[in-house]
C-alpha positions as CSV (number, residue, x, y, z in Angstrom):
1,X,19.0,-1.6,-10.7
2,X,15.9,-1.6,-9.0
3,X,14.4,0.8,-11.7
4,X,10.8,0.1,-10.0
5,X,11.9,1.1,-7.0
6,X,13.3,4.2,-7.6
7,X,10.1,5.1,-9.8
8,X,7.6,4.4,-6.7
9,X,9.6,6.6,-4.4
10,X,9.5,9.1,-7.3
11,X,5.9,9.0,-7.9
12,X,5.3,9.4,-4.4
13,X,7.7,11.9,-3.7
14,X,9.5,10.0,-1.1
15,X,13.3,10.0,-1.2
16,X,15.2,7.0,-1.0
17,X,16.2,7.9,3.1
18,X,13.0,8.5,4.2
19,X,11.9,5.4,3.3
20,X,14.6,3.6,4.5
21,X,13.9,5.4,7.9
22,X,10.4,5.1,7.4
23,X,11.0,1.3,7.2
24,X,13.5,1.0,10.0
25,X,16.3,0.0,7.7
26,X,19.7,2.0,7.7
27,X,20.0,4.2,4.7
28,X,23.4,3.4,3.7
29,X,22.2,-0.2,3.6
30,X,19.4,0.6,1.4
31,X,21.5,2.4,-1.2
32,X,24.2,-0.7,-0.8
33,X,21.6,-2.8,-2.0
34,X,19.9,-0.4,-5.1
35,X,23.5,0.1,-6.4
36,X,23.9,-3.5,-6.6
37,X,26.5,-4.0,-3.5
38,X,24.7,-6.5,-1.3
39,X,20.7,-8.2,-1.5
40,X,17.6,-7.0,-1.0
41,X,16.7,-8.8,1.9
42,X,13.2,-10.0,1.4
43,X,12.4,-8.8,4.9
44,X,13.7,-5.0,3.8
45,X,11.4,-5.8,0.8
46,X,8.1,-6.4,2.6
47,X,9.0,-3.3,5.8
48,X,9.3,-0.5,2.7
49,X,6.5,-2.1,0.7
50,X,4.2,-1.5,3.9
51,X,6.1,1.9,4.5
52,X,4.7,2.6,0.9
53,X,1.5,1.0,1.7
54,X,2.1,-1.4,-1.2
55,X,2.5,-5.0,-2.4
56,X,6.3,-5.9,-2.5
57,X,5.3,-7.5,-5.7
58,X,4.7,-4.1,-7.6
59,X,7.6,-2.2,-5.7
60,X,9.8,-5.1,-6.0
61,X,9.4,-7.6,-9.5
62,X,11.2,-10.5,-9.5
63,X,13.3,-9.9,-12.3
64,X,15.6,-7.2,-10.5
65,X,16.5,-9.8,-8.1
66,X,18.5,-11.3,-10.5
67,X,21.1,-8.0,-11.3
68,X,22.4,-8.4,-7.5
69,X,26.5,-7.9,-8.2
């Protein structure tokens, strides 16, 4: 889940915690929601997309929405 995601922190060399902290978002919330456990608020979406200085469109597609447990 969340394959885009995960590829943008990788690219950037920015683990999945620092961007969560980086964002102001608890960690364990962030992996809750990547492992399918609970939604990506859209508000989470558009604090880590500016954390990455990026559109939440290319960090977040629309189509992963839809894999949420």
């Amino acid at each position: 889940m969340y394959d885009t995601f995960k590829n943008v922190l990788k690219e950037k060399g920015i683990s999945m915690y620092r961007a969560a902290l980086n964002a102001g978002i608890q960690p364990s919330d962030i992996y809750s929601a990547v492992r399918g456990d609970r939604k990506f608020y859209d508000g989470w979406k558009h604090r880590i997309s500016k954390a990455l200085e990026m559109d939440p469109e290319d960090v977040f597609p629309d189509e992963e929405d839809k894999e949420v447990k």
